[in-house]
C-alpha distance (Angstrom), angle and dihedral (degrees) to the residues before:
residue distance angle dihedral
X1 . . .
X2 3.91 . .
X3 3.80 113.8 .
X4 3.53 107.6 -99.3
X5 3.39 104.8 13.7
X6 4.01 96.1 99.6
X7 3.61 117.1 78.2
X8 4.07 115.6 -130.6
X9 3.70 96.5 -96.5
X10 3.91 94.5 54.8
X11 3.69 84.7 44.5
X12 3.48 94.9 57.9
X13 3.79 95.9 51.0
X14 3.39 96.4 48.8
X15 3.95 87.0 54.5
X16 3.82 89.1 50.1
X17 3.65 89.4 44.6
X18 3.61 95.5 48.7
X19 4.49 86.3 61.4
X20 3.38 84.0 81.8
X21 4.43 100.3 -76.0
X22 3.18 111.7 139.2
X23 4.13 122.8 -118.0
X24 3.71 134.6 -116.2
X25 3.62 129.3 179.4
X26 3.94 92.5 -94.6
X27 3.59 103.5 37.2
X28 4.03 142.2 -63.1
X29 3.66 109.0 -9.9
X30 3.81 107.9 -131.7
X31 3.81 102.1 -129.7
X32 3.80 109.0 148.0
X33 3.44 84.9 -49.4
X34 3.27 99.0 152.3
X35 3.56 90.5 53.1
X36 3.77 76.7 58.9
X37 3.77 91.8 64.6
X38 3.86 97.1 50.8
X39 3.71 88.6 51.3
X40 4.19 80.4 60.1
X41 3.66 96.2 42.4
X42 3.91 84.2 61.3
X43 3.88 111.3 30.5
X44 3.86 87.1 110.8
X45 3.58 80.7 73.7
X46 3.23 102.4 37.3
X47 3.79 101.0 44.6
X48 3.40 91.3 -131.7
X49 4.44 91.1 143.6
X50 3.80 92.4 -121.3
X51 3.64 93.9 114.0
X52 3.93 91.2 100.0
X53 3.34 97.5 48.4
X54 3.94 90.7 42.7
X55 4.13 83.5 53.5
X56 3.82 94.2 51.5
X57 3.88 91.9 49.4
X58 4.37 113.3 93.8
X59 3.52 83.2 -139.4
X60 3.75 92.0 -171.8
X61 3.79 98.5 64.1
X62 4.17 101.0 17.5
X63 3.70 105.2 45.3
X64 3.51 94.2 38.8
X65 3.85 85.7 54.4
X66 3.46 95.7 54.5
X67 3.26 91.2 51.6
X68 3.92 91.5 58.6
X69 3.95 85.6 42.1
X70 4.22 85.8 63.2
X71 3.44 89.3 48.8
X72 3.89 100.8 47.9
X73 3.92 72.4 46.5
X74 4.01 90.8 57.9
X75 3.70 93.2 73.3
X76 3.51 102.7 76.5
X77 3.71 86.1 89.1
X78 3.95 86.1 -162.6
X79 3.84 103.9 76.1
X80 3.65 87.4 71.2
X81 3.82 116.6 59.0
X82 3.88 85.4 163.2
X83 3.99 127.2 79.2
X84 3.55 85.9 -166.0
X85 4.14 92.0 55.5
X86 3.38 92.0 53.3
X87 3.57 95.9 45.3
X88 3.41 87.7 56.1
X89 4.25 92.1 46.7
X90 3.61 82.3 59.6
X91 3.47 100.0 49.8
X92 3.76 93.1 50.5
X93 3.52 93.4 44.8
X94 4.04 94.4 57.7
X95 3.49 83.1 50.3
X96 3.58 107.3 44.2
X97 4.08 83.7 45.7
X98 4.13 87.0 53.2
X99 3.74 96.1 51.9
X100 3.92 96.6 38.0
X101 4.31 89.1 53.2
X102 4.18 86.5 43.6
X103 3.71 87.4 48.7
X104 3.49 109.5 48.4
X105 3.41 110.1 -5.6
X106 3.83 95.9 60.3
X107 3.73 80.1 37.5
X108 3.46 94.3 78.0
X109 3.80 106.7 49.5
X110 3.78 84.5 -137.5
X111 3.98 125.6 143.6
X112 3.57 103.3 -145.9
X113 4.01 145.2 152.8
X114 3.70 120.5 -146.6
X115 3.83 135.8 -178.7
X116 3.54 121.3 -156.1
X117 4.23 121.0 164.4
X118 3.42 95.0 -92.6
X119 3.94 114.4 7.4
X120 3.89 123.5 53.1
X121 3.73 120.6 -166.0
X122 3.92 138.1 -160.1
X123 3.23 115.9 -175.2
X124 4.07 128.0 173.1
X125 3.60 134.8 179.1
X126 4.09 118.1 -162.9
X127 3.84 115.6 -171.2
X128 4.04 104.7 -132.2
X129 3.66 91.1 -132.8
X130 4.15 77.2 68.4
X131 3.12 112.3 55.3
X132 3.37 119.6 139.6
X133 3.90 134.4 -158.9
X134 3.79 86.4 -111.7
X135 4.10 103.4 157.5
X136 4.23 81.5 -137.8
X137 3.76 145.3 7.7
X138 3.74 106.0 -137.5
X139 4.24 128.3 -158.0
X140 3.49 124.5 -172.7
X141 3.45 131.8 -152.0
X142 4.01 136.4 157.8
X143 3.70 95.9 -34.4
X144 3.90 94.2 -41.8
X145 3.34 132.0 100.3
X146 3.53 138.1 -151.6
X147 4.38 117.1 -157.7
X148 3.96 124.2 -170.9
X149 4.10 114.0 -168.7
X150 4.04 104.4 -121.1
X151 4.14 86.6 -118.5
X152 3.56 94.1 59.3
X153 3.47 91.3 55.5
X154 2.89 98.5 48.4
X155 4.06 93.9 46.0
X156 3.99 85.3 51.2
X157 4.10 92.2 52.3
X158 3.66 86.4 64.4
X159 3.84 83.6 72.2
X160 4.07 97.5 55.1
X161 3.51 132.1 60.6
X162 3.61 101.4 -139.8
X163 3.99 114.2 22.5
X164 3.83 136.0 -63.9
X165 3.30 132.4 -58.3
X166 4.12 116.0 -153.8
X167 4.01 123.7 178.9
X168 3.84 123.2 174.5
X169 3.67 117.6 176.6
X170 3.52 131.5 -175.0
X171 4.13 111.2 -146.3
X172 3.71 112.3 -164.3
X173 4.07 119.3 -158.9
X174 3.41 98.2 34.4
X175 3.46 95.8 119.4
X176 3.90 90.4 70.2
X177 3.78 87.8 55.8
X178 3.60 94.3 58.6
X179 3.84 107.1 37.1
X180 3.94 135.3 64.3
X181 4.25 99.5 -126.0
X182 3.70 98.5 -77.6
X183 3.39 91.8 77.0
X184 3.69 97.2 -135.2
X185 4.14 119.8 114.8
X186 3.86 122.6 -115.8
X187 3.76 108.5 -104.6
X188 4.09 85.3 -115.6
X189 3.83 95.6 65.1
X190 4.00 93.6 59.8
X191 4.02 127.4 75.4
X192 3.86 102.8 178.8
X193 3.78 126.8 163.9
X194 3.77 95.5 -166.4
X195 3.58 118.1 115.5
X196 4.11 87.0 -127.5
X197 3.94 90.3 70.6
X198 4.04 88.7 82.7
X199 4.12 119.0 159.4
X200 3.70 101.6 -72.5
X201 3.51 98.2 21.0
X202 4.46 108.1 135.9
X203 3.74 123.1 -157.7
X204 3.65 125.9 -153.8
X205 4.40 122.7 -171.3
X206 3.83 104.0 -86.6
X207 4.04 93.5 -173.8
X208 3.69 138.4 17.8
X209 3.30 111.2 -83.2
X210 4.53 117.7 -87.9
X211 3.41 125.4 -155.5
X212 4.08 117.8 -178.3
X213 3.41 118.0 -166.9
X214 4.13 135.1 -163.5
X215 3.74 130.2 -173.0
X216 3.60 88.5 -143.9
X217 3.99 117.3 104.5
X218 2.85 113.0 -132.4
X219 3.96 139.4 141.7
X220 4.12 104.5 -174.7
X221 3.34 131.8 88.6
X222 4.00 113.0 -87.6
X223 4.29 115.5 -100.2
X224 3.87 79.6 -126.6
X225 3.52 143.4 29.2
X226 4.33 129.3 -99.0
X227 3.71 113.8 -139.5
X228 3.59 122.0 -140.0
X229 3.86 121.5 -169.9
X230 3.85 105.2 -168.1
X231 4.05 123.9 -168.7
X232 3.93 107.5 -116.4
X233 4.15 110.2 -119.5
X234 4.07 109.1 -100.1
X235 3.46 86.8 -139.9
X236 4.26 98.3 58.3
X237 3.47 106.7 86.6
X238 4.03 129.9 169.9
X239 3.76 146.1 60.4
X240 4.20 91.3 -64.0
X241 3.48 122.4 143.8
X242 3.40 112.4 -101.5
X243 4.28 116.1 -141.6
X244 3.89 134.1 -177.2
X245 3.71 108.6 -131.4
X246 3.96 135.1 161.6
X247 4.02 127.3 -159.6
X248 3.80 110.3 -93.5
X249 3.87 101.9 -141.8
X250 3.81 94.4 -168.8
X251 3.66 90.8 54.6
X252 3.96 106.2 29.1
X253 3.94 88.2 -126.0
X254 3.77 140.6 107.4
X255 3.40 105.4 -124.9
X256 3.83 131.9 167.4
X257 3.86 106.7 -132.4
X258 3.39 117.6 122.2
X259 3.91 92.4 14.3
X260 4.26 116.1 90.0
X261 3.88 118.4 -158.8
X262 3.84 89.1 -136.9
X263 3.84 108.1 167.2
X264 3.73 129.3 6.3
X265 4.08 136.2 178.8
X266 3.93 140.4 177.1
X267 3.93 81.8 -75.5
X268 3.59 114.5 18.6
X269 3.39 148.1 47.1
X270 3.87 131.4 -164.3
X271 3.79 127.7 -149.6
X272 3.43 136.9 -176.9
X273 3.55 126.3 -154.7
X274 3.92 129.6 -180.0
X275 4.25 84.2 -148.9
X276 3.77 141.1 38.2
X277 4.03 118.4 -112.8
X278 3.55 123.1 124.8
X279 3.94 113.6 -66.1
X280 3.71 133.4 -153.6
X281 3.58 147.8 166.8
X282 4.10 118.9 -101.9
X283 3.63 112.4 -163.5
X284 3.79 116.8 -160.3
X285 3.83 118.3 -138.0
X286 3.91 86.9 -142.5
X287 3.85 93.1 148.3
X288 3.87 99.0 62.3
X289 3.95 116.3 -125.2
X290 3.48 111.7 -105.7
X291 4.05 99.6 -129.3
X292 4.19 79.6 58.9
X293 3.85 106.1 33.5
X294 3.72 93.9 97.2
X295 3.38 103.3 52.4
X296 3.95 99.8 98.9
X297 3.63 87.1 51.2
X298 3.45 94.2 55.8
X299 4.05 94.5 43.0
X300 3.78 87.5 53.9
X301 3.78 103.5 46.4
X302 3.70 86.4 36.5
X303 3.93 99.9 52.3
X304 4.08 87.4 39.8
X305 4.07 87.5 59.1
X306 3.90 91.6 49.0
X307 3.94 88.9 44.7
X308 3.82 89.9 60.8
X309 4.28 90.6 36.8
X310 3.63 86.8 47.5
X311 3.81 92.9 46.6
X312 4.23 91.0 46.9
X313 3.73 83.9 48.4
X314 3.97 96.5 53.6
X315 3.51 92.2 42.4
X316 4.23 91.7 50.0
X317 3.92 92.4 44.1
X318 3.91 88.2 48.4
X319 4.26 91.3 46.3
X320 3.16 112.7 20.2
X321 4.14 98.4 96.2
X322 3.74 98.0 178.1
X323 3.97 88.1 69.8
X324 3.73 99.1 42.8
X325 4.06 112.8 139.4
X326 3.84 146.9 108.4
X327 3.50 82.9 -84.3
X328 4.22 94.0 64.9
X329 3.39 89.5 37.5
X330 3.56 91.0 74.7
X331 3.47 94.3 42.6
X332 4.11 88.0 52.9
X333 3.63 84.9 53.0
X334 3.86 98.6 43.0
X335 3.75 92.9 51.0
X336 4.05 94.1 52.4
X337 3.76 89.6 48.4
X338 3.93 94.2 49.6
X339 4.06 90.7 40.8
X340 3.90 97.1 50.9
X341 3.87 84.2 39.2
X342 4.20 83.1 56.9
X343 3.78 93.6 37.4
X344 3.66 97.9 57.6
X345 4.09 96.9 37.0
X346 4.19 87.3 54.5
X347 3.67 89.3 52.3
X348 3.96 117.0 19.1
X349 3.72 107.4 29.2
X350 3.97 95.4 84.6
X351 3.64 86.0 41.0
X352 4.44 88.1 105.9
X353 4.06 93.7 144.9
X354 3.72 99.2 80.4
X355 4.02 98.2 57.7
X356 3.85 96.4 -166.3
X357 4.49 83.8 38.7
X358 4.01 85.1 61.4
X359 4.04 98.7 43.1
X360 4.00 88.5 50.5
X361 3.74 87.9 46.7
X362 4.03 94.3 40.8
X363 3.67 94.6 49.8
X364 4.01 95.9 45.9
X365 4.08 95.0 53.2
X366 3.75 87.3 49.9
X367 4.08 87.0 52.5
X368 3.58 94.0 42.5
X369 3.65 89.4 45.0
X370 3.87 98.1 45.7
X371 3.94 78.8 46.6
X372 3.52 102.0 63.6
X373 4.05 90.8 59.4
X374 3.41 93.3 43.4
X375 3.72 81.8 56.9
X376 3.70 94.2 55.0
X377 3.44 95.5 40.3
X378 3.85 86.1 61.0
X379 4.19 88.0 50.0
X380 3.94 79.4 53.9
X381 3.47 97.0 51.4
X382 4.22 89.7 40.9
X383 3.82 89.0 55.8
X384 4.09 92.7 45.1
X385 3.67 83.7 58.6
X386 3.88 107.0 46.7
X387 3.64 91.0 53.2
X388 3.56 109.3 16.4
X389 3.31 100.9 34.8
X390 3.84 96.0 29.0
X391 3.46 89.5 -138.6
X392 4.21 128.5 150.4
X393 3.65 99.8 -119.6
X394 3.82 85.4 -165.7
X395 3.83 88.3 75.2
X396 3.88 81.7 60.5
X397 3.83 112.1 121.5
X398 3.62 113.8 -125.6
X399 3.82 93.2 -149.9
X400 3.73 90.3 66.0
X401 3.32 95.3 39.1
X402 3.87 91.7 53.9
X403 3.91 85.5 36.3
X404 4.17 88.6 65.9
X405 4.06 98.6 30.7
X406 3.99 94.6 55.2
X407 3.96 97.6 16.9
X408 3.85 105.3 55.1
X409 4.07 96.9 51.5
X410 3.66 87.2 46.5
X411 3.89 88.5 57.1
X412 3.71 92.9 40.7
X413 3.52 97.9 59.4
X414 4.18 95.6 35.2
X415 3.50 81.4 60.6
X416 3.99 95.6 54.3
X417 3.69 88.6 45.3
X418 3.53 94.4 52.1
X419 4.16 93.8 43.0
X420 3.94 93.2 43.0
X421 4.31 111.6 12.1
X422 3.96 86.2 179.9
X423 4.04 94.0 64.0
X424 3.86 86.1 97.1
X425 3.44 101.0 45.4
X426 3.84 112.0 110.7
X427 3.47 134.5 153.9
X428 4.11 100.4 -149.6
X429 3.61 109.2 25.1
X430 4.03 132.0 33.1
X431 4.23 92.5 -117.8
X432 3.79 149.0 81.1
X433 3.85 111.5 -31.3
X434 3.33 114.6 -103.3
X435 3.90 94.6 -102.8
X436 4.34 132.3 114.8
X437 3.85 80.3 -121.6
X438 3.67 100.6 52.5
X439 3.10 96.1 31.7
X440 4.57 92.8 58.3
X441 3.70 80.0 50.8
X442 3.98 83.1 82.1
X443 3.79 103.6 17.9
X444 3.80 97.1 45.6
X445 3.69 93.2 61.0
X446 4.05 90.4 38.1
X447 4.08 87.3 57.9
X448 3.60 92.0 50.6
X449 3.44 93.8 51.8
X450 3.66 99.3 43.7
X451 4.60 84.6 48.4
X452 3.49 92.1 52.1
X453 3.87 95.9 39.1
X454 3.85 89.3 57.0
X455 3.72 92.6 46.3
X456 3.74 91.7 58.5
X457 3.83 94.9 39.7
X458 3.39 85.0 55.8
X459 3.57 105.3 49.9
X460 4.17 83.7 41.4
X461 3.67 91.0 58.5
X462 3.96 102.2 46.1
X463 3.86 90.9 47.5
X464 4.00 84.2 55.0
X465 3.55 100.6 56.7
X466 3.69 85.2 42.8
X467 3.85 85.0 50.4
X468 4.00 94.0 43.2
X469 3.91 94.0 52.2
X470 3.72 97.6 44.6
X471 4.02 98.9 37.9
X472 3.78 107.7 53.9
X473 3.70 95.2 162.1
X474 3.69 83.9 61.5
X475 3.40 104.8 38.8
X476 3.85 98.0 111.1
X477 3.82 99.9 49.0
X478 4.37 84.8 48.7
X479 4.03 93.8 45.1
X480 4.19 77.3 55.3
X481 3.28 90.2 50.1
X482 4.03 100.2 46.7
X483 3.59 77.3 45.7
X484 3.57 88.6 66.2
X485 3.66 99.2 47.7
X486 4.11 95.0 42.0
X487 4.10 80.0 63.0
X488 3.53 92.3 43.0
X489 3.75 98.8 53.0
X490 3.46 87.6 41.4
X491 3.67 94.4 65.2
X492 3.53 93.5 41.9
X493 3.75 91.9 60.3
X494 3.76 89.0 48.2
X495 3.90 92.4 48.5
X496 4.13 95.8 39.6
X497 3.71 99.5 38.2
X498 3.97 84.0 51.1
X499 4.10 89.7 56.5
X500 3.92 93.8 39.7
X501 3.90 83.1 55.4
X502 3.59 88.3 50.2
X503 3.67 95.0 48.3
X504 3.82 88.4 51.5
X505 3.58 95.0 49.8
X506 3.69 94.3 54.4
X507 4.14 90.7 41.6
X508 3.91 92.1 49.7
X509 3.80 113.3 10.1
X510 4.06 114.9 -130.7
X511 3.85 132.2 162.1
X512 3.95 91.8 -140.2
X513 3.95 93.6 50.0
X514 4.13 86.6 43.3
X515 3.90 87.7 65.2
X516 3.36 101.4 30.1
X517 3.86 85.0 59.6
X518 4.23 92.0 41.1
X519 3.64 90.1 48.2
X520 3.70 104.2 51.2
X521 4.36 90.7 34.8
X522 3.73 96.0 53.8
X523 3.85 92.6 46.7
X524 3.87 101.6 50.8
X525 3.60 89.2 106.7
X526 3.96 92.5 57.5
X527 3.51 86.0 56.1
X528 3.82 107.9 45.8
X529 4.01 84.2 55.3
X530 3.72 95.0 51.6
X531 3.83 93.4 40.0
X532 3.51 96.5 42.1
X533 4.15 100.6 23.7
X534 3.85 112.7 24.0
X535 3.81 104.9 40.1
X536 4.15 92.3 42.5
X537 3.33 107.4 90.0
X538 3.93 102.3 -156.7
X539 3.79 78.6 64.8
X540 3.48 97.1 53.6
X541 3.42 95.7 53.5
X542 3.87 87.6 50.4
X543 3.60 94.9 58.2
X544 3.86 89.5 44.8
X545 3.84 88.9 55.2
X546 3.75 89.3 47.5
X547 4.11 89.1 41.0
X548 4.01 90.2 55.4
X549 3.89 87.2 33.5
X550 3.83 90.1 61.9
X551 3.75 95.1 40.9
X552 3.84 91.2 56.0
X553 3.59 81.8 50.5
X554 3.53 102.5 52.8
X555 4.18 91.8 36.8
X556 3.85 94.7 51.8
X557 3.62 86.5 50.2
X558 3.59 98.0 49.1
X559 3.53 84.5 56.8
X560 3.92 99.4 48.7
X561 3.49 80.9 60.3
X562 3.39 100.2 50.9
X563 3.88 94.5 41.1
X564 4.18 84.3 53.6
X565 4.20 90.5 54.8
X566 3.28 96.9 48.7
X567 3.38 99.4 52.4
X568 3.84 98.7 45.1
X569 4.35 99.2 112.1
X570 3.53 115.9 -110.1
């Protein structure tokens, strides 16, 4: 480019971008870049001839920047598809930001303040030879604050040869690194001991995030406690509790011990901490939102009316002998898989304080789950072969039938445990982690299913109305049997459209697609008795025969009763 014709900004990413990050049209494109940097900070070691390059940088002002540019980056939420990607491009970023302010910053036995977009720094150096009997040494940053008590600094400059080094840094953004777009954390990212992290309990970033930094090594716990006064996010509002927390590097979580919530306003909060990590503030949801707060009600009242659908159902598929065939079978089958699936969510999935309890129960609703497709994936396949096929389903084994509907999902998900053991380990509810991974251990099969299902209803349904309009003498028994598959796509709609919304919900988090997907989950028993039940009419004249049978019943003895007082002598 022409000298002069780039403003400063562009500049500056096109420096960045020329250490080795790679370009996009609208800036840096934040690829493990950070990772990037570390490999930098230690080419010397690695030989990797970036030690020039490293030199010519001003590391204080121009790799800080780019490290604000990749955040500014960070909020074009659609580079990264993948909690677990951007989980990661946080974690490399606190890192990267660690090593660059050890390296170079504390380098320079400079006390400085710097301002970039997104990341402010404070960074001191005191010689030990002068140290004061200051009550506190004080860093400022953005609104925050960071104080170390005079005899702790002095304890810690016992550790370095020449004087201390202290950083604190203030990294704005990071929030959009680490959550999915509703700006609530998964369950599995937080490790608190307070009593307000209860089962069901969200927490959103409070703060920016803090990081405070020491050139002292040390591993134990400080003889004294740093305070850290963080600026409350404008954009948090409500009657939340409000936590300290820092980022637990061993175990990938925030967690809380160690770190005291000691003082809080209507724009602050102070924590003290007797180490240095990066700190935050969690804020509970503990009053519910009011576009949510009636979701349990619905899940319960919901699952309790498919219970008793699902129950009907059983009992009509087991009785009901005008409709007996392959074909009910698999509706029998379906229905017991979806109403244990129901039976044990309703009472076992909050059940989180017996561990090995909450696997069992995790791992058996994803069977029973992946069941009840596989189940209508064999009512596909039945279908394909009466008309396609032209093939007497009632010469159908039921071994191998029973073989695929309760020995495929039980494959499926030994396979996922095997692959990934921790996709049932959860904190606040007995099922899949709240992970992409985990959670395509359930929906990748479910997608399949519902693709290949479609496929074959489709190719079912265009060789019946090729069937229908060639075969009048036949018509009636093939109008039954489009009847059959009209009802069966229907439900598969109902039953795949309610897991795609699920999927959705979990990829990109919205109140409308939440009870679009509770609504049409908790009432999939309602519909496999009206489908299945109501609207066939073979069944309806069962249940009148039963209806009249009972009525007789009740009328005859009425009058046995009757009969019996009257002729009791006076």
């Amino acid at each position: 480019d022409r000298a002069g014709t780039n403003p400063p900004e562009t500049i500056e990413r096109a420096r960045c971008c020329s250490f080795g990050l790679k370009m996009k049209s609208n800036g840096c494109k934040m690829i493990l870049i950070f990772s990037l940097l570390l490999d930098a900070v230690n080419s010397y070691s690695r030989g990797m001839g970036l030690h020039s390059c490293w030199q010519d940088f001003k590391l204080n002002s121009t790799i800080l920047q780019c490290l604000s540019l990749k955040l500014e980056d960070s909020t074009n939420r659609t580079n990264y598809p993948s909690s677990e990607k951007s989980r990661q491009l946080f974690r490399d970023y606190l890192e990267s930001l660690e090593e660059v302010i050890r390296t170079r910053i504390f380098n320079s036995k400079e006390t400085k303040r710097k301002y970039l977009e997104n990341i402010g720094l404070a960074s001191m150096y005191v010689n030990r030879t002068k140290l004061g009997s200051e009550q506190a040494w004080n860093l400022h940053v953005g609104g925050n604050e960071m104080q170390v008590p005079w005899k702790l600094m002095q304890n810690l400059s016992d550790l370095c040869v020449t004087g201390i080094y202290c950083a604190f840094v203030e990294s704005k953004k990071l929030d959009l690194l680490f959550t999915r777009g509703n700006d609530f954390l998964d369950q599995s990212d937080i490790n608190l001991t307070t009593n307000a992290a209860q089962p069901g309990t969200v927490f959103r970033f409070g703060s920016n995030v803090v990081t405070g930094l020491f050139n002292a090594n040390t591993t134990s716990a400080f003889s004294l406690p740093i305070s850290f006064v963080l600026l409350h996010a404008k954009n948090i509002t409500g009657n939340g509790t409000r936590l300290c927390a820092y980022w637990n590097r061993a175990r990938q979580v925030w967690a809380d011990d160690g770190c005291r919530t000691v003082e809080l306003n209507a724009t602050h909060t102070i924590c003290n901490a007797y180490h240095l990590s990066s700190f935050v503030i969690l804020v509970s949801s503990s009053e519910q939102d009011p576009d949510i707060k009636y979701a349990p009600e619905i899940t319960f009242g919901g699952l309790s009316v498919s219970l008793v659908c699902l129950s009907i159902s059983i009992f009509t598929f087991l009785k009901c002998q005008s409709i007996q065939s392959n074909r009910t079978t698999i509706h029998l089958h379906l229905s017991l898989c979806l109403f244990l699936a129901y039976l044990i969510f309703l009472v076992f999935v909050n059940n989180t304080s017996n561990q090995v309890g909450c696997l069992i129960v995790a791992a058996l609703l994803h069977y029973l789950f992946l069941a009840v497709f596989v189940w209508m994936l064999l009512e596909g396949v039945v279908l394909y072969l009466m008309v396609v096929m032209v093939f007497h389903i009632s010469s159908l084994r039921g071994r191998y039938v029973y073989a695929v509907g309760y020995g495929l999902p039980a494959v499926l998900v030994s396979i996922s445990a095997s692959i990934q053991p921790t996709i049932y380990e959860t904190k606040t509810y007995c099922w899949l982690a709240a992970t992409p991974s985990a959670a395509w251990y359930f929906g990748g099969p479910v997608c399949f299913i519902v693709l290949v299902n479609l496929v074959v209803f489709s190719i079912t349904l265009w060789k019946l109305t090729q069937k229908i309009s060639s075969l009048v003498p036949n018509a009636s028994k093939l109008k039954k049997i489009r009847a059959f598959v009209g009802t069966a796509v229907a439900q598969l709609f109902l039953l795949g459209i309610t897991w795609i919304f699920g999927i959705v919900h979990f990829i990109r988090a919205s109140t409308t697609i939440a009870y679009l997907f509770i609504i049409t989950n908790v009432f999939q028993g309602a519909s496999i008795f009206i489908f299945h039940c109501l609207l066939n009419k073979q069944v309806r004249d069962e249940y009148r025969k039963w209806f009249s049978f009972v009525c007789r019943s009740q009328r005859a003895k009425a009058q046995s009763t009757s009969v019996q007082s009257t002729s009791i002598p006076q």
